[in-house]
N, C-alpha and C positions, 0 to 999 in steps of 0.2 A: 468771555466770562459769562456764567452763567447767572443770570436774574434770580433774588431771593423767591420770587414766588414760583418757581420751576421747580421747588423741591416740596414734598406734600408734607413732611413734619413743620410747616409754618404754622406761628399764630397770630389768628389774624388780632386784633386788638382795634384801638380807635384813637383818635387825635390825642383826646382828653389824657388816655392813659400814660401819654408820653409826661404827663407833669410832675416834673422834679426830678427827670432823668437827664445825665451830662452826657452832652454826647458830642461828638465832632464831625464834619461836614467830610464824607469823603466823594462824591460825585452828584452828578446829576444830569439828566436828559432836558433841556432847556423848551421853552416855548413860552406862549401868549399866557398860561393860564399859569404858571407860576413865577414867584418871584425873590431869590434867594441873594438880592444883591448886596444887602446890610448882613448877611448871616459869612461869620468870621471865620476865617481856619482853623483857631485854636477851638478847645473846646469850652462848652457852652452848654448853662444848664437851662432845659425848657424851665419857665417859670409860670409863662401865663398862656393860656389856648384860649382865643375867643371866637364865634358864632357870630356874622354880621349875614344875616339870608345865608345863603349858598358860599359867600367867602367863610376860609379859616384863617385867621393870624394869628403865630406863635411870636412871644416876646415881645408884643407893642410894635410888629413891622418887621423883624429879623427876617422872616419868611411869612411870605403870603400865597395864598392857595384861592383860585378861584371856586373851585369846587371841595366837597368830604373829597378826602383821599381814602384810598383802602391803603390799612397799615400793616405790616409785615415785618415779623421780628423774628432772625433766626441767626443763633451762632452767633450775639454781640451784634449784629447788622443790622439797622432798621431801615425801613425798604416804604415810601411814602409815596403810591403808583394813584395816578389820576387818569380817570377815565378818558382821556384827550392822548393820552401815550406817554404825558411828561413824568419822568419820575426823580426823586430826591434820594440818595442814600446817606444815611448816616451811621457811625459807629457808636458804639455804648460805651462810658468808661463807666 
């Protein structure tokens, strides 16, 4: 399958702009620098993005990011690719 950023009508966007959108968890590429273990199947509205140094946490812990992600939204998909290879995808309702 192909990766949302292999297609060049993406826009890139940023953590922050994810707030207040529902979205549900559909895959992810694991590793050291992310951490998606409290983030539930069903769907789930970002509510809060906070800035700790170089970490991001959405939702008080739901999903933790060691580093900014670059964010990519295309087609209902958002696409949350970290410099290290780890990526997150989610869908938009």
């Amino acid at each position: 399958m192909a990766t949302v950023e292999a297609h060049q009508d993406c826009s890139a966007t940023t953590a922050e702009q994810l707030l207040g959108r529902r979205v549900r968890y559909q895959k992810h590429k694991p590793g050291r620098h992310l951490s998606v273990e409290r983030l539930p199947k069903e769907s789930v509205q970002i509510e809060t993005v906070h800035r700790f140094g170089c970490r991001i946490v959405f939702n008080d812990g739901m999903i933790v990011m060691e580093n900014a992600p670059t964010v990519m939204e295309r087609g209902g998909r958002i696409a949350l690719l970290l410099a290290t290879g780890e990526e997150l995808y989610l869908l938009t309702e």
